[in-house]
DRENPA-3360 file (N, C-alpha, C; in nm, 2 decimals, always signed):
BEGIN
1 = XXXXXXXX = -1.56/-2.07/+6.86/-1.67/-2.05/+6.76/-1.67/-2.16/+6.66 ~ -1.83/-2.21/+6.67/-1.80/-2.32/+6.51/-1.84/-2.29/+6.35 ~ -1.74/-2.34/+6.32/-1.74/-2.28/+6.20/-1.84/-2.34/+6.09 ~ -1.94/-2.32/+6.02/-2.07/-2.38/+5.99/-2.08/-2.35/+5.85 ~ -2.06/-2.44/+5.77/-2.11/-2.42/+5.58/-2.14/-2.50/+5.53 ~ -2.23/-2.44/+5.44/-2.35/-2.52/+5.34/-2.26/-2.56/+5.23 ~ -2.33/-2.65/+5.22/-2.27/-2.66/+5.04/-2.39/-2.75/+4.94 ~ -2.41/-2.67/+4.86/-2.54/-2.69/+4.80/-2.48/-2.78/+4.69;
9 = XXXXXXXX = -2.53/-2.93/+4.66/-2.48/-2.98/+4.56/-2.62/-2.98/+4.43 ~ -2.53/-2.94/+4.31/-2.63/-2.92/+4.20/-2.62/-2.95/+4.07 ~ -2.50/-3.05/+4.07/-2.45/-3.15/+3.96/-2.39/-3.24/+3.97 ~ -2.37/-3.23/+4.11/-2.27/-3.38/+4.16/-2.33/-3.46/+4.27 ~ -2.31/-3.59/+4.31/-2.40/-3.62/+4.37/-2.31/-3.63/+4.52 ~ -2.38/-3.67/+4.63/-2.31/-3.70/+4.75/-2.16/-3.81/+4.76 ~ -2.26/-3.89/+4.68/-2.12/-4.00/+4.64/-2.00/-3.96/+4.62 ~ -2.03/-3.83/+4.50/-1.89/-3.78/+4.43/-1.82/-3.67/+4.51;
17 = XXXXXXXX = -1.89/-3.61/+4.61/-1.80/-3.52/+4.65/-1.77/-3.54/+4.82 ~ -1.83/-3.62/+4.87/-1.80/-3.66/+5.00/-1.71/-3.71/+5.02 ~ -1.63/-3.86/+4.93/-1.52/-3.92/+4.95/-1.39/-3.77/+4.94 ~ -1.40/-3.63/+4.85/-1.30/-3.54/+4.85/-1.32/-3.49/+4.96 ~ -1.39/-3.45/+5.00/-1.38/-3.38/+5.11/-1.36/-3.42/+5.27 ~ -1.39/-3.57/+5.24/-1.29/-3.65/+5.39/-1.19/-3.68/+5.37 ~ -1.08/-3.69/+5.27/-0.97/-3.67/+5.17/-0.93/-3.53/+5.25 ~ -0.93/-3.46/+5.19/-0.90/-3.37/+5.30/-0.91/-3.32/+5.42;
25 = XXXXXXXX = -1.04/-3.37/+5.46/-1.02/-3.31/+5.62/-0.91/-3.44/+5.68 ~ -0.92/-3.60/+5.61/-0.85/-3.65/+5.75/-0.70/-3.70/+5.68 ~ -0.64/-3.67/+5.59/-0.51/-3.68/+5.48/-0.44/-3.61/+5.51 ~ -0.51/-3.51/+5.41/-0.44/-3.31/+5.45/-0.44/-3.29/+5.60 ~ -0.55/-3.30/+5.62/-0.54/-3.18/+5.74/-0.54/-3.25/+5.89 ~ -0.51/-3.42/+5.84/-0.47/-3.50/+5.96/-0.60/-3.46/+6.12 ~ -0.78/-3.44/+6.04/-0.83/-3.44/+6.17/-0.95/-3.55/+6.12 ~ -1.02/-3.61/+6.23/-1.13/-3.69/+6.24/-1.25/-3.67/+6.21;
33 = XXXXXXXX = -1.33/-3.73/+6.14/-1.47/-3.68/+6.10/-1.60/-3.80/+6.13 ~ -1.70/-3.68/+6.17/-1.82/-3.77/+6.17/-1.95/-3.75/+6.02 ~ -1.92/-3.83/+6.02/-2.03/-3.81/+5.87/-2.18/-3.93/+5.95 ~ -2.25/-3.84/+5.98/-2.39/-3.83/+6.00/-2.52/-3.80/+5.91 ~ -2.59/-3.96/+5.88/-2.65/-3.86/+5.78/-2.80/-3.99/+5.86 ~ -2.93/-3.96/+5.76/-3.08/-4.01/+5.83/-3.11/-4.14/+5.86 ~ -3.01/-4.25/+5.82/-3.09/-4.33/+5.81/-2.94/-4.48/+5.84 ~ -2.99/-4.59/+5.89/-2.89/-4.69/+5.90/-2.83/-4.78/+5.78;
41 = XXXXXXXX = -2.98/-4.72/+5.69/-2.92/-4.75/+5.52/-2.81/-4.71/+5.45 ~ -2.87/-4.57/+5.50/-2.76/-4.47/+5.43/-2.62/-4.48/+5.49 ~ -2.63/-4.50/+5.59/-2.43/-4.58/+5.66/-2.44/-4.63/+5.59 ~ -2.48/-4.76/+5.58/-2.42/-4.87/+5.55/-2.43/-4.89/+5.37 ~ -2.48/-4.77/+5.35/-2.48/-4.78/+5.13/-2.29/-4.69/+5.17 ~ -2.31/-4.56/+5.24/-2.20/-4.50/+5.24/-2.05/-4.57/+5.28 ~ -2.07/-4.70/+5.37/-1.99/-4.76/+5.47/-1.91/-4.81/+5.32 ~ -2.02/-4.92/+5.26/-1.97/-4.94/+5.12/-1.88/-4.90/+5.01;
49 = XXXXXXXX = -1.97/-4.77/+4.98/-1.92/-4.67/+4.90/-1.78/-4.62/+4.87 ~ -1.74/-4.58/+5.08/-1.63/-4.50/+5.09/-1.52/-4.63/+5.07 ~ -1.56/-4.78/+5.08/-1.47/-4.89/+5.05/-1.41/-4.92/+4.85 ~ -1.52/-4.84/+4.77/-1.53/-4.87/+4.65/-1.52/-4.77/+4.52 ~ -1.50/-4.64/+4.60/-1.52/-4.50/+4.52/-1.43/-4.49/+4.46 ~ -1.27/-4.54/+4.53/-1.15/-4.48/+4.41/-1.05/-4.63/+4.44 ~ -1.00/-4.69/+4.35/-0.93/-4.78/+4.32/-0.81/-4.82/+4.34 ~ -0.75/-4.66/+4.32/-0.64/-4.60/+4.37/-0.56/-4.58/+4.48;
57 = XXXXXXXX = -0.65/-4.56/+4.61/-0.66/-4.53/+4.69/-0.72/-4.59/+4.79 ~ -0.69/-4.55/+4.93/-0.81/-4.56/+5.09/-0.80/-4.48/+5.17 ~ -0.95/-4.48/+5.28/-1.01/-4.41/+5.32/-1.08/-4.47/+5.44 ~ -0.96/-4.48/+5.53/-0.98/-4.53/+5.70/-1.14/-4.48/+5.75 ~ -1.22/-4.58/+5.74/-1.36/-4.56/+5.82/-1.43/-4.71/+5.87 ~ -1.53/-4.63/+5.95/-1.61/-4.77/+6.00/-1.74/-4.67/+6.06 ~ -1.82/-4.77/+6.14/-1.97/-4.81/+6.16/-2.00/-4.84/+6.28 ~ -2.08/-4.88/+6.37/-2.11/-4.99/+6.44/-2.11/-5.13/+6.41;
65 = XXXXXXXX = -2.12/-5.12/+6.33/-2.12/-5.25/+6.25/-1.97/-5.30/+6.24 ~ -1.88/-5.20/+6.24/-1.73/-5.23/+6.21/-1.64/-5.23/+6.36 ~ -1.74/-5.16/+6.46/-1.63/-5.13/+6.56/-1.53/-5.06/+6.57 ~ -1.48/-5.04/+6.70/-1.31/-4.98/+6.70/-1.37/-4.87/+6.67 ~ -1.43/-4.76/+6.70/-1.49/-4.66/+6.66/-1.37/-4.58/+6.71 ~ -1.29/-4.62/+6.84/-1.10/-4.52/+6.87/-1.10/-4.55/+6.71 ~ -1.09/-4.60/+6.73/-0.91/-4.59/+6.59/-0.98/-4.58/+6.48 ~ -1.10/-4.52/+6.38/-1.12/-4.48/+6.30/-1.12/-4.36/+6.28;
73 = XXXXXXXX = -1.02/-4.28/+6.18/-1.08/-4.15/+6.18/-1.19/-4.07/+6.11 ~ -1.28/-4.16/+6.07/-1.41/-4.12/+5.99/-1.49/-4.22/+6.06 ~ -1.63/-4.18/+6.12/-1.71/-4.29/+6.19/-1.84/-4.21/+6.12 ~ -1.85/-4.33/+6.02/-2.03/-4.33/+6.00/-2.13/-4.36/+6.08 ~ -2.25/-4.24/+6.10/-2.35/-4.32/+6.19/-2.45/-4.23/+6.16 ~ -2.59/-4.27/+6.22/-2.73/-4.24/+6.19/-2.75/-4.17/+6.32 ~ -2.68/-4.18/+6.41/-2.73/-4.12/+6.53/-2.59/-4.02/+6.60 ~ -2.66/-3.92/+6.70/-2.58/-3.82/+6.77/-2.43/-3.87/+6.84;
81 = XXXXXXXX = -2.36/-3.92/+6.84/-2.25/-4.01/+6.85/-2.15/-3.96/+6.83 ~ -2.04/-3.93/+6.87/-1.92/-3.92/+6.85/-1.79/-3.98/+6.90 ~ -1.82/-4.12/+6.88/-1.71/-4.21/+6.97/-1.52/-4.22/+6.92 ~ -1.53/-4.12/+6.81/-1.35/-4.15/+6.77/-1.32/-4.01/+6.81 ~ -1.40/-3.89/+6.83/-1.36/-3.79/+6.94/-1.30/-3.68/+6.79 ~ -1.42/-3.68/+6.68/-1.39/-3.58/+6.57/-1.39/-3.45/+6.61 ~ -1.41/-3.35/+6.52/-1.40/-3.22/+6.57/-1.45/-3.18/+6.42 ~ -1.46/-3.25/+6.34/-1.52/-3.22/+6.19/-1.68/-3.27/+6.16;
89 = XXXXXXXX = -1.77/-3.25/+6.17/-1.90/-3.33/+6.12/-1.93/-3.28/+6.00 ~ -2.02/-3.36/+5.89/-2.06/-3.35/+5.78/-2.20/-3.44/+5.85 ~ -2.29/-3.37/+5.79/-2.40/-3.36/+5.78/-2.48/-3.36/+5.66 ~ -2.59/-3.48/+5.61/-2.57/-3.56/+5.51/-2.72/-3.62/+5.50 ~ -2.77/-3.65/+5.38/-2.92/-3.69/+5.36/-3.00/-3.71/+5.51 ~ -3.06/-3.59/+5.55/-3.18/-3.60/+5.65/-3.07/-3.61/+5.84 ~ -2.95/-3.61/+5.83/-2.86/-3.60/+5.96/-2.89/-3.44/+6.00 ~ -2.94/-3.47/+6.13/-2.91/-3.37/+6.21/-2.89/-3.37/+6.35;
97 = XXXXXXXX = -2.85/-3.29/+6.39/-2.78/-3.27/+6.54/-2.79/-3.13/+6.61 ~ -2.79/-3.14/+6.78/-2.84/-3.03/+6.81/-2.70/-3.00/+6.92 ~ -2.62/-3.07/+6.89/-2.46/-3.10/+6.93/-2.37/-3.01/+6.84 ~ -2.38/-2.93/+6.76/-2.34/-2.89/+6.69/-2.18/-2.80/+6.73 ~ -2.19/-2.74/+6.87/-2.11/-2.68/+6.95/-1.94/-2.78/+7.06 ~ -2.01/-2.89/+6.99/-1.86/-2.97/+6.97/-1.78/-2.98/+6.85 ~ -1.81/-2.94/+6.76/-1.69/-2.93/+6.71/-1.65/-2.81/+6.61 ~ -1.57/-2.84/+6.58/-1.50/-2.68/+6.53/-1.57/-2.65/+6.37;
105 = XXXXXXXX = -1.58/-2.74/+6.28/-1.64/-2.73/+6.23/-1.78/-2.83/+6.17 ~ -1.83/-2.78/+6.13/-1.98/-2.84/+6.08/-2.01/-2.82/+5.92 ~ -2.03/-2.92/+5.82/-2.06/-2.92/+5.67/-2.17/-2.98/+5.66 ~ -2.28/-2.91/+5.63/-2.40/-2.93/+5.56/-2.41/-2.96/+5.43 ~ -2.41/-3.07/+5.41/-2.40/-3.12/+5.25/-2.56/-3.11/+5.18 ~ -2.57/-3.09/+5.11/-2.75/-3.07/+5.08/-2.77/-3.11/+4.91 ~ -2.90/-3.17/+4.90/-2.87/-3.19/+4.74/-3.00/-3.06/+4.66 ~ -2.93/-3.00/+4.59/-3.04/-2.90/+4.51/-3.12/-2.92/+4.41;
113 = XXXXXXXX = -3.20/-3.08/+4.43/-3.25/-3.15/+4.35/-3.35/-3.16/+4.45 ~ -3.33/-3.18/+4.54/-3.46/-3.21/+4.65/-3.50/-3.13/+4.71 ~ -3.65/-3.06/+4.68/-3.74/-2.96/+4.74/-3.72/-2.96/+4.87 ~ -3.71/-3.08/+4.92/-3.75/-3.11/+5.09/-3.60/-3.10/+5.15 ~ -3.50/-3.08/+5.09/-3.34/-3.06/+5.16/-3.31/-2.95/+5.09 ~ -3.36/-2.86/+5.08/-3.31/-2.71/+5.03/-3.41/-2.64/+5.16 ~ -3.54/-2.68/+5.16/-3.56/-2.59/+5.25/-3.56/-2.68/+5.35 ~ -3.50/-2.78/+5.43/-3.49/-2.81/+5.53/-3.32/-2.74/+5.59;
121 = XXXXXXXX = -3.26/-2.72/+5.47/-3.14/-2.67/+5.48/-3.15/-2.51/+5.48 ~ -3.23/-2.45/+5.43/-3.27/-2.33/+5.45/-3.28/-2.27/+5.63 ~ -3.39/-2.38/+5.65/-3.45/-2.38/+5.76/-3.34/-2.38/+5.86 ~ -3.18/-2.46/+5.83/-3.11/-2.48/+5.96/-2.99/-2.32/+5.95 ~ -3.03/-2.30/+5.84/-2.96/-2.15/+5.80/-3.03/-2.05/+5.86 ~ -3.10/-2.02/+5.92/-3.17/-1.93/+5.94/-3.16/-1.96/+6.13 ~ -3.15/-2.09/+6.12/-3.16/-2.12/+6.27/-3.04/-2.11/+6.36 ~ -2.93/-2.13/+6.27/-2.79/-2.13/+6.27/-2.75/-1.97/+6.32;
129 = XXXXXXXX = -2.79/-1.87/+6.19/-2.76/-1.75/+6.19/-2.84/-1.69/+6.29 ~ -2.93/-1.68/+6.36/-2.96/-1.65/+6.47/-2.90/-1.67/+6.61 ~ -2.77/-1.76/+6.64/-2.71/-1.76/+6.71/-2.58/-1.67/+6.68 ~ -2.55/-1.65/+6.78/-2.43/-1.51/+6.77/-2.26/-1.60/+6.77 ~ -2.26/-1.76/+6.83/-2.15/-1.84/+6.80/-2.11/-1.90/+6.72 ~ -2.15/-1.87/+6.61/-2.17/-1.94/+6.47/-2.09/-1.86/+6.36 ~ -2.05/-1.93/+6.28/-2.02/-1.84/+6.18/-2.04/-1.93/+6.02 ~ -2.13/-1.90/+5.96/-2.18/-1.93/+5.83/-2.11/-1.89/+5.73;
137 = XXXXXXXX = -2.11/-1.98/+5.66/-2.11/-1.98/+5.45/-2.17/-2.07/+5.42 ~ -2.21/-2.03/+5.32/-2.31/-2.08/+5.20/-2.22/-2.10/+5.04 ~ -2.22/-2.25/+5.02/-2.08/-2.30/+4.88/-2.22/-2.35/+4.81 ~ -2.20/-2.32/+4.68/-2.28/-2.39/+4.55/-2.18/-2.43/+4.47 ~ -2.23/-2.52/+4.44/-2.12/-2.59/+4.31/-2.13/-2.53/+4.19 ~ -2.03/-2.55/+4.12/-2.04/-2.47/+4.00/-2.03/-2.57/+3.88 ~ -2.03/-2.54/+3.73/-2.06/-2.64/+3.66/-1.95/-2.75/+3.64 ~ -1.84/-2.69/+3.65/-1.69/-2.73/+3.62/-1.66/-2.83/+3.79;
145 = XXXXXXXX = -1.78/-2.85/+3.85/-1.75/-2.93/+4.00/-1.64/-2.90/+4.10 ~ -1.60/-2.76/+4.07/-1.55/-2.70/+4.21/-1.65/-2.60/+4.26 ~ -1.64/-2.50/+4.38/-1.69/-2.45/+4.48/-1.70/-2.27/+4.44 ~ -1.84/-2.23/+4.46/-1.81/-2.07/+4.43/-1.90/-2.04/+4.64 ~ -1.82/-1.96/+4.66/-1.86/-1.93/+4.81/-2.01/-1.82/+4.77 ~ -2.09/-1.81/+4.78/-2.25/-1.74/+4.77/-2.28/-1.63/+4.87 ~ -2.24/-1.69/+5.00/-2.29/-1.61/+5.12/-2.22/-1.62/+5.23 ~ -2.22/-1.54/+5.31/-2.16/-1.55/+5.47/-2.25/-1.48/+5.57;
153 = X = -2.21/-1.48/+5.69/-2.32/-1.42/+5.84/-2.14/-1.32/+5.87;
% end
């Protein structure tokens, strides 16, 4: 069964909470992720990004553009793809997929600033919960920038 949650962002932006949360899935929890989001821009602003967010620290990923798509455990892309063989996808400004049933889990990142990604995210909640192998939650941010869980199926 895959395991499927929203997470409504509403004070923080994608930038700031995406680099934590691949921090965990591929650190902690030692698994691979696809971060899929609309556009070949948006890789490559994010490709950037995940090179420049913390100073401190890194955050093994790449692109098409970078290759070796084996041996990354984070592969950015605009399209249905899964060549480093994740089991994690995040789903990300305007990414979607109808592949959803490869992997174990799925994160719908959504910003609650934009009319058109609340109900397009709405729209995949509804479409989601209509299937019986799915299992839903719904995360809104809170002011303090951690997670209050909202809803479940």
């Amino acid at each position: 069964m895959t395991e499927i949650r929203f997470y409504h962002l509403t004070n923080r932006s994608l930038e700031d909470v995406l680099p934590v949360m691949l921090e965990r899935t591929v650190v902690r929890d030692g698994k691979r992720a696809i971060v899929l989001v609309g556009s070949p821009e948006r890789v490559e602003h994010l490709n950037a990004h995940l090179w420049t967010y913390n100073d401190r620290g890194f955050l093994p990923h790449g692109s098409k553009d970078d290759g070796a798509a084996e041996l990354q455990p984070i592969w950015l892309t605009d399209g249905n793809d899964n060549p480093n063989g994740a089991k994690v996808l995040f789903l990300a400004d305007g990414g979607v997929t109808d592949a959803v049933d490869d992997y174990d889990l799925v994160c719908t990142l959504f910003d609650g600033r934009d009319s058109d990604a609340v109900a397009q995210a709405r729209e995949r909640w509804r479409a989601y919960q209509a299937q019986p192998d799915y299992e839903l939650t719904y995360w809104q941010q809170t002011d303090n920038g951690g997670w209050e869980k909202k809803a479940d199926s």
